[in-house]
C-alpha positions as CSV (number, residue, x, y, z in Angstrom):
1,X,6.2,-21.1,-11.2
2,X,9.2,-20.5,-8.7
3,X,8.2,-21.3,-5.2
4,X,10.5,-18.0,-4.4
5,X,9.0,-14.7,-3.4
6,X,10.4,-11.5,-5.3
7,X,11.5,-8.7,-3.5
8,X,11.8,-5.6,-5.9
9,X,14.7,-3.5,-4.6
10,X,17.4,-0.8,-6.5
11,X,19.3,1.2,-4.0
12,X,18.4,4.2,-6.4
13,X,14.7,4.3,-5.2
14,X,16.2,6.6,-2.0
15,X,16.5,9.4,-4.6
16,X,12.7,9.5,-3.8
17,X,13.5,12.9,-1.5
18,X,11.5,15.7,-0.8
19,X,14.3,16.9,1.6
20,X,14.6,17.2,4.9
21,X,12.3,18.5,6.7
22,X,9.6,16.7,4.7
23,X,8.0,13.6,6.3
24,X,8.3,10.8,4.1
25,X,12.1,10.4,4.6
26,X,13.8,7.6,2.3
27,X,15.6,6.2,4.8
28,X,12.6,4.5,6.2
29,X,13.2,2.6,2.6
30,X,17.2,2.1,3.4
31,X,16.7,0.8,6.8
32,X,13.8,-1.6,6.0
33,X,16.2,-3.2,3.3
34,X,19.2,-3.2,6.5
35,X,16.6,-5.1,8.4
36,X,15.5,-7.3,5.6
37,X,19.1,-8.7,5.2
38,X,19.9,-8.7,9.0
39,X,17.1,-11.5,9.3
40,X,18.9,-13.1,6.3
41,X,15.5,-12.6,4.2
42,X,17.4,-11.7,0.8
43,X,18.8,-15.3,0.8
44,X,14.8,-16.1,1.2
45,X,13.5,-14.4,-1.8
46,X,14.6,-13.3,-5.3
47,X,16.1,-9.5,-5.1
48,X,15.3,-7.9,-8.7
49,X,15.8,-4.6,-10.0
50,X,13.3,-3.8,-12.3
51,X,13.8,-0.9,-14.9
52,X,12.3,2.4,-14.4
53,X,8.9,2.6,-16.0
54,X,9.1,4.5,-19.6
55,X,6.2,7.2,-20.7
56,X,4.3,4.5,-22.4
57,X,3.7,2.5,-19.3
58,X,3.5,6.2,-17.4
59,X,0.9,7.0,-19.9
60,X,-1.2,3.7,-19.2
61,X,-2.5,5.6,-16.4
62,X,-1.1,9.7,-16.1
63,X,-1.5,12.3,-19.3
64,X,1.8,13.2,-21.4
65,X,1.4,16.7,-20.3
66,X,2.3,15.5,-16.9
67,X,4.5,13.3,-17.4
68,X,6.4,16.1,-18.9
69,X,5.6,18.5,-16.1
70,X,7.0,16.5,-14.0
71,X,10.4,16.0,-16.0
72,X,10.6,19.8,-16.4
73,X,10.5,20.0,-12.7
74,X,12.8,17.6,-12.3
75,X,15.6,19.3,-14.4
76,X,14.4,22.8,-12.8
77,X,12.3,22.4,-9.2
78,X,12.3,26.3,-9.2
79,X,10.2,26.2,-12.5
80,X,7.8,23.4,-11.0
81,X,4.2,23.9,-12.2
82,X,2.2,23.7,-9.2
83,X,-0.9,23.5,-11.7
84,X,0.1,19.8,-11.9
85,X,0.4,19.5,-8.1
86,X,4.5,20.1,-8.0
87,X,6.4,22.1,-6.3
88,X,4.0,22.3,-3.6
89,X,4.3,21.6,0.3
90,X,3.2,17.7,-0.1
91,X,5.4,17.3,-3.2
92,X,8.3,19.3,-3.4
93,X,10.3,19.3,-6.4
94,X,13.7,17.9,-6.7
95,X,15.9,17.4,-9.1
96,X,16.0,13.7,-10.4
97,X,12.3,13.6,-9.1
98,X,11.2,11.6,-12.8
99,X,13.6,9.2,-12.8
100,X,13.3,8.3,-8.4
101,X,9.7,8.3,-9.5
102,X,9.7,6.1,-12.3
103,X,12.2,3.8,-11.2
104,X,9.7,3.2,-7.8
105,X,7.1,2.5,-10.8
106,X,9.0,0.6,-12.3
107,X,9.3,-1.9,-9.5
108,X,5.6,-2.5,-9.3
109,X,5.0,-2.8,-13.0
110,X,7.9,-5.2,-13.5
111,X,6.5,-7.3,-10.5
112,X,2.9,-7.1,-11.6
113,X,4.7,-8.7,-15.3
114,X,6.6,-10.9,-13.2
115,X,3.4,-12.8,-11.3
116,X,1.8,-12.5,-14.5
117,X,4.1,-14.5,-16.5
118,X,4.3,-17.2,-13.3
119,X,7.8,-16.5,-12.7
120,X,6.7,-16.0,-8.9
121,X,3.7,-16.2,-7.0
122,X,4.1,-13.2,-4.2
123,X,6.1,-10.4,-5.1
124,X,6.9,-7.1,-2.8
125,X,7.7,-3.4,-3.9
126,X,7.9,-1.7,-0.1
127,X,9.4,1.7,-2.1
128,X,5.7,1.5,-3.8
129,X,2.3,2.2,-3.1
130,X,1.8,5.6,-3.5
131,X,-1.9,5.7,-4.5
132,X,-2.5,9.3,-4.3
133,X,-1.1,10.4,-7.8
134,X,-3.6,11.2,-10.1
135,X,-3.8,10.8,-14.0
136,X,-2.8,14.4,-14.3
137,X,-1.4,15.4,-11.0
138,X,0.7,15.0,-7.7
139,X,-0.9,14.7,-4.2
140,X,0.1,13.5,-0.8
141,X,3.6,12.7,-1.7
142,X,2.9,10.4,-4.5
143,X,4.6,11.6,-8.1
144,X,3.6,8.5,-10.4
145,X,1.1,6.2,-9.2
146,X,2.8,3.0,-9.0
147,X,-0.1,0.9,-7.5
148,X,-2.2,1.8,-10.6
149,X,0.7,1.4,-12.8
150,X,0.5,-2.2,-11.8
151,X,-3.0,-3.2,-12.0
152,X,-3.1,-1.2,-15.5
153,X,-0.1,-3.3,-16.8
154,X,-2.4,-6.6,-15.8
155,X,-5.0,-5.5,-17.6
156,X,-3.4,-4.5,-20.5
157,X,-1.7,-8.2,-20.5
158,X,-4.9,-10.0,-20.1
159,X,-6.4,-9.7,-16.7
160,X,-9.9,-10.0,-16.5
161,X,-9.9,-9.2,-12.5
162,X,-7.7,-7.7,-10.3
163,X,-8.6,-6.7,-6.8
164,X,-6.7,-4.0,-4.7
165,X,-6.8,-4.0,-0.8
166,X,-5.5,-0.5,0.6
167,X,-4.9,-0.7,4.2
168,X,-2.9,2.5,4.5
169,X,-4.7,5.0,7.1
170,X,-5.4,7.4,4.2
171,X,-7.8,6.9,1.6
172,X,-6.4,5.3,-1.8
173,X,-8.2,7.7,-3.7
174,X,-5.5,7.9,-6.7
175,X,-6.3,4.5,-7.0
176,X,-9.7,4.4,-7.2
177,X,-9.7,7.2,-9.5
178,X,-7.8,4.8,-12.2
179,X,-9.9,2.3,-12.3
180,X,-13.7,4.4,-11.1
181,X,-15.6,3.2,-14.1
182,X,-14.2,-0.5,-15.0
183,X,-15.6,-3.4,-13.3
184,X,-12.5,-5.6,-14.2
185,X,-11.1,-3.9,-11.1
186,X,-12.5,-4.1,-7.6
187,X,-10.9,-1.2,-5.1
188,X,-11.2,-1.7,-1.1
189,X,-9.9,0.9,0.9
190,X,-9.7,0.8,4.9
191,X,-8.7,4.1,6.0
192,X,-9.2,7.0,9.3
193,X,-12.5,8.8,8.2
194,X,-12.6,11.3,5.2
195,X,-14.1,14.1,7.8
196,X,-11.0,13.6,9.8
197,X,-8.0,13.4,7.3
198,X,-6.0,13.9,3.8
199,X,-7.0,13.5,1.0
200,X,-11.3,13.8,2.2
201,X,-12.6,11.4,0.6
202,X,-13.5,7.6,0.6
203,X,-17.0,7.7,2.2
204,X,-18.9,4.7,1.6
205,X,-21.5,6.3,-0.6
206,X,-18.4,6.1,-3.2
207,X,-19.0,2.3,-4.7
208,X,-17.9,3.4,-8.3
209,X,-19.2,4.7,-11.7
210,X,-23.1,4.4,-12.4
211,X,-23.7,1.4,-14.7
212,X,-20.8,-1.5,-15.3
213,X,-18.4,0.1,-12.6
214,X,-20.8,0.7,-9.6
215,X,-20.1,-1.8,-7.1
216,X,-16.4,-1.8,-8.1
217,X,-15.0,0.5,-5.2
218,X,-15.0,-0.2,-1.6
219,X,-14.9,1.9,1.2
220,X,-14.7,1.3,5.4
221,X,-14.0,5.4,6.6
222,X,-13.1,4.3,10.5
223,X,-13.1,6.4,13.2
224,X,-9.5,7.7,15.1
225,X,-8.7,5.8,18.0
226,X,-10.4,2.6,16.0
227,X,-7.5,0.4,17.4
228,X,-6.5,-2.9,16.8
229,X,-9.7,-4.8,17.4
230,X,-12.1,-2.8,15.8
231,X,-9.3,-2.5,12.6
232,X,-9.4,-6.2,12.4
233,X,-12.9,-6.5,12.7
234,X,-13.8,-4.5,9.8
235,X,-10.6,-5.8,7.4
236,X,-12.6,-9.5,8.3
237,X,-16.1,-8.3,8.1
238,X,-15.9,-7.0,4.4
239,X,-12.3,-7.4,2.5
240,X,-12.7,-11.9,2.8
241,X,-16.4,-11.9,1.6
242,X,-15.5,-9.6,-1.4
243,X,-12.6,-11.3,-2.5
244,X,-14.6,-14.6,-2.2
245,X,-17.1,-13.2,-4.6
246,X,-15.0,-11.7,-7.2
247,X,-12.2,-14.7,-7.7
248,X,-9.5,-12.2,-8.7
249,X,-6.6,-13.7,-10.8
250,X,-3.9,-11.1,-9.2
251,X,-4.7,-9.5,-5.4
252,X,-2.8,-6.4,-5.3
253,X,-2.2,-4.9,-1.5
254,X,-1.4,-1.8,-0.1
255,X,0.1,-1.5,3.5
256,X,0.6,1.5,4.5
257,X,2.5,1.7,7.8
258,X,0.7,4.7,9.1
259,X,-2.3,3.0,10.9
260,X,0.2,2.9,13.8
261,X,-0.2,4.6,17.1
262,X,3.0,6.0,16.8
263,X,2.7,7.6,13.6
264,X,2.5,11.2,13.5
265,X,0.5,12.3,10.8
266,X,-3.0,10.0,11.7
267,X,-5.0,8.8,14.5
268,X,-6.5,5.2,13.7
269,X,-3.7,4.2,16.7
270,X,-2.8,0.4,16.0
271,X,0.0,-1.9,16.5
272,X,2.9,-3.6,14.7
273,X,1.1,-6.8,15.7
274,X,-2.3,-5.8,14.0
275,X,-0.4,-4.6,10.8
276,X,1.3,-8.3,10.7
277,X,-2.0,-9.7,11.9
278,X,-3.3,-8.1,8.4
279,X,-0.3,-8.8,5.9
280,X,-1.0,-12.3,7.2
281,X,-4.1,-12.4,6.6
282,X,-3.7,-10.8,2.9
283,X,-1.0,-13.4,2.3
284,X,-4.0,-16.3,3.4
285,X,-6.7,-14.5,1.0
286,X,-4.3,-14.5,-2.0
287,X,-3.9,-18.3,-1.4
288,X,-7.3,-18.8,-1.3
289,X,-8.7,-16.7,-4.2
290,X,-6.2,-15.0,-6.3
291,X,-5.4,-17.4,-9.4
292,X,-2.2,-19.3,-8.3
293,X,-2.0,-17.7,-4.9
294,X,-0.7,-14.1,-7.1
295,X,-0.2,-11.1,-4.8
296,X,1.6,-8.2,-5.1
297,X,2.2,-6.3,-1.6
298,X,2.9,-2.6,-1.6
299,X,4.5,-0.4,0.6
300,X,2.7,3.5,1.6
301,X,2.8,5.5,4.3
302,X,4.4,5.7,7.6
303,X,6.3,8.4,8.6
304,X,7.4,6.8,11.9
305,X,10.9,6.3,10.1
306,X,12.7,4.0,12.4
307,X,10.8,2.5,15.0
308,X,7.7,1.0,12.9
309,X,8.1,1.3,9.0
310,X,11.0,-1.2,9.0
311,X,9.6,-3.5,11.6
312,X,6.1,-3.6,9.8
313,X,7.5,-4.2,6.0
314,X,10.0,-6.2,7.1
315,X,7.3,-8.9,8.6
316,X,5.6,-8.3,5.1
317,X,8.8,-9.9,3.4
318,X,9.2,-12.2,5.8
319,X,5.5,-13.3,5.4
320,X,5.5,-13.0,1.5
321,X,8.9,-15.3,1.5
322,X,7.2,-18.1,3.7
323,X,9.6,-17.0,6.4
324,X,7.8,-15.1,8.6
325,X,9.8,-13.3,11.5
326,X,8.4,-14.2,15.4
327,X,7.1,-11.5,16.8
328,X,9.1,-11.9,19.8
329,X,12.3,-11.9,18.0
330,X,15.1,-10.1,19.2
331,X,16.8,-7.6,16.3
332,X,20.0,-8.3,15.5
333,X,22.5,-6.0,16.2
334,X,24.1,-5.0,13.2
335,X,21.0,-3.7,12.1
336,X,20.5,-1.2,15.2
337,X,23.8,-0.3,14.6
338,X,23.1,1.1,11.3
339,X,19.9,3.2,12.9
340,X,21.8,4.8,14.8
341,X,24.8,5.8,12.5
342,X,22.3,7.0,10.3
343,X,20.0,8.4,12.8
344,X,21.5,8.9,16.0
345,X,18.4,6.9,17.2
346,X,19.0,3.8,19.0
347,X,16.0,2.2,17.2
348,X,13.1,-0.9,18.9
349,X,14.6,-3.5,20.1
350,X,11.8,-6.5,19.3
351,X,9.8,-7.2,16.6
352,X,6.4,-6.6,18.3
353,X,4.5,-3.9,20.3
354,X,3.9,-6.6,23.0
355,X,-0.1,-7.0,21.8
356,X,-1.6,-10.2,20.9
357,X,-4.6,-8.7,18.5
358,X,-7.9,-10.3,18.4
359,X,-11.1,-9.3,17.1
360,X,-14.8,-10.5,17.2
361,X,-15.8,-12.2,14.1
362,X,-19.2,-10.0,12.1
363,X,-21.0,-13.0,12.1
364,X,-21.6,-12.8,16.0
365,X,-23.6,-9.6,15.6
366,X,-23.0,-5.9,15.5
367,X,-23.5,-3.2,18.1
368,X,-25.3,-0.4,16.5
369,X,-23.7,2.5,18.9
370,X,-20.3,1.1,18.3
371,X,-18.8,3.6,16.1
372,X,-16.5,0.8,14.2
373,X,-19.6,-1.7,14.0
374,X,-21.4,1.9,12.1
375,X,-18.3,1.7,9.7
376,X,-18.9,-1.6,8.6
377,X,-22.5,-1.7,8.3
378,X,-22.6,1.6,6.2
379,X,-20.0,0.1,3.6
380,X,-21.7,-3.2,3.5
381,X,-25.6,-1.6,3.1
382,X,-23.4,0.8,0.5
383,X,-21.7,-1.9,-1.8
384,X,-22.9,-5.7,-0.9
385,X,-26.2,-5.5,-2.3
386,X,-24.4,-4.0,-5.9
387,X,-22.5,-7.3,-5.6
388,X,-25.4,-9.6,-5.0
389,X,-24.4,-10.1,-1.5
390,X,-26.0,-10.1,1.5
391,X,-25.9,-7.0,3.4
C-alpha cells in the first residue's frame, strides 16, 4: 500500500454550475485546489483523475429512468422534468449537468476502488459528497449521489462493513436512504435539527429498517447556535464508541463546510478550528478501526465560497496527506491573489478563526437541561441499545 494520500481532482468538475445566482458556486472547488497547491500539498499526495462514473455504476444506486432524466435535461434544461427533482430552484438544470455530475461521481467511486485495491490508504474527493440525491431524484443541490456511489462500489467488490460519518450541517438523508435496510453499512449523521432546516429529517427515532437494518443509521439532530464545544462533544460522545463496535474495513466521511458561523444557509455557528478539530479526529478513528487505516473524506456543503470552504478542505488534505497545515499559518500570497482576481474579494488571511476548541468528554456526566447533552442522550437511548451497547 503507498504511504501517499490521493487527492481526486479534474479541473472539469467546475462544470458542476447551477449559475450564478445559485449558492453552491464552483469556485469554492477552484480556489480550494489554488490553496492546495499554494501550501505545496499536490507534491504531498497523488493527484488522480478518475473517469466519470458510467450508468452501470450510476445504476448501483439511482433508477435508469433518472439517470436518463437527467441526461435529457442536460442536452435541454428548458425540457427538465421537475418530477425527477430537475429543473427546480435547488437543482437547476444546465447543460452538461450528466457529465459535471458523473465525473464528481466518478472521483469518489474510483477512490473508493483505489483504497480497496490498497493502492492508498486515505483518499480525498472535496468536489464530492453530495448526499442528498436520491435513487430516483435530485434534492438540495445534489444530481448523482457520489457518497453512496462509493460505499455501493465497496460492497459490490467485497465489503462486508463500511461506515459513513456525515458531519455536514444538513442531514445525509440521500445517504441513508441507500443503504436504510442493509446492516453491512452503518450511517451517522451530525447535523442542525430536522425542525429547523433542509431536507427535515434525521431525528433520532430513525435508526434504520425493522429487522437486519435497524440499528444501522445514526442520528445526533443539534440545536442552532450548538457551537464548537457542544459540536465536539456530541461527534466524541457517539461517532468513536460506534465505530469501535462495528470494525469497519473502509470509513467513509462527509465534511460538509457549512457548520460554520459564517455560513449563510445554517445556524449550528462553529469554527474553522472545530471543523479541523473533526477531520482530525476522523483521520485518528480510521487509523484505529477502519482495516488498514482506509478513509475516504468527502467534501458537501458550504456556501461561504472564499473565506471558509477552501480554508476548511484544504486542512482536510493537508491532514489526509500527513501534512497537516498550522493553524496559525500565514496564506501565501499567490493564492489571495487569485481570490481576488476571481472574486474581487481580498479573501482570510490565516488559516484559523483564532479558537482553540475543547470539549468535555461524555464520560464526565451529562446535564439534562443542556440542549446539546438532550441531543446525545436521545441518539444514544435511540440506537446503542440496537447495537448492544450501553446507553
Amino acid at each position: 500500500m503507498s504511504g501517499r494520500a490521493l487527492l481526486m481532482w479534474d479541473d472539469a468538475v467546475t462544470a458542476y454550475d447551477f449559475g450564478d445566482r445559485h449558492p453552491m458556486d464552483p469556485v469554492r472547488l477552484a480556489l480550494t485546489m489554488g490553496l492546495v497547491r499554494a501550501y505545496g500539498l499536490d507534491g504531498a499526495v497523488d493527484v488522480v483523475a478518475a473517469p466519470a462514473a458510467g450508468d452501470s455504476t450510476l445504476q448501483l444506486v439511482h433508477r435508469e429512468d433518472y439517470v436518463a432524466a437527467v441526461r435529457a435535461a442536460s442536452l435541454n434544461p428548458r425540457a427538465a422534468d421537475q418530477a425527477y427533482g430537475l429543473g427546480t430552484e435547488d437543482d437547476p438544470a444546465f447543460p452538461g449537468m450528466h457529465e459535471a455530475s458523473a465525473l464528481i461521481a466518478g472521483q469518489s467511486v474510483g477512490a473508493a476502488e483505489a483504497l480497496w485495491r490498497g493502492d492508498a490508504a486515505h483518499a480525498v474527493n472535496f468536489a464530492g459528497g453530495l448526499h442528498h440525491a436520491m435513487p430516483g431524484s435530485a434534492a438540495g443541490f445534489c444530481v448523482y449521489n457520489d457518497a453512496s456511489l462509493a460505499i455501493a462500489r465497496l460492497l459490490e467488490m467485497g465489503a462486508e462493513r463500511v461506515a459513513y460519518v456525515d458531519v455536514d450541517v444538513h442531514h445525509g438523508d440521500g445517504v441513508q436512504a441507500a443503504f436504510w435496510d442493509d446492516p453491512r453499512v452503518l450511517t451517522i449523521s451530525l447535523h442542525e435539527h430536522p425542525r429547523l432546516l433542509f431536507p427535515g429529517t434525521g431525528w433520532p427515532e430513525e435508526t434504520g429498517a425493522e429487522g437486519p437494518g435497524e440499528g444501522s443509521a445514526v442520528n445526533v439532530a443539534l440545536p442552532a447556535g450548538t457551537g464548537d464545544e457542544g459540536w465536539l462533544r456530541a461527534f466524541h460522545a457517539v461517532v468513536p464508541e460506534l465505530l469501535a463496535d462495528f470494525r469497519p474495513q473502509v470509513l467513509v466521511t462527509q465534511h460538509g463546510a457549512d457548520t460554520h458561523f459564517e455560513d449563510p444557509l445554517a445556524h449550528l455557528a462553529v469554527s474553522l478550528d472545530a471543523q479541523r478539530a473533526v477531520q482530525a479526529a476522523c483521520h485518528d478513528l480510521a487509523h484505529a478501526y477502519a482495516e488498514g487505516g482506509k478513509w475516504l473524506a468527502l467534501g458537501g456543503g458550504g456556501y461561504a465560497v472564499v473565506d471558509v470552504v477552501p480554508r476548511s478542505w484544504t486542512h482536510l488534505v493537508g491532514i489526509a496527506a500527513h501534512r497537516p497545515i498550522e493553524p496559525e499559518s500565514m496564506i501565501p500570497g499567490v493564492w489571495r491573489d487569485e481570490v481576488y482576481a476571481r472574486t474581487r474579494e481580498s479573501g482570510p488571511r490565516r488559516m484559523t478563526d483564532g479558537r482553540t476548541p475543547a470539549w468535555r468528554s461524555w464520560d464526565e456526566g451529562y446535564d439534562p437541561a443542556d440542549r446539546v447533552d438532550q441531543a446525545v442522550v436521545a441518539v444514544r437511548r435511540a440506537v446503542f441499545p440496537l447495537r448492544g451497547l450501553l446507553a
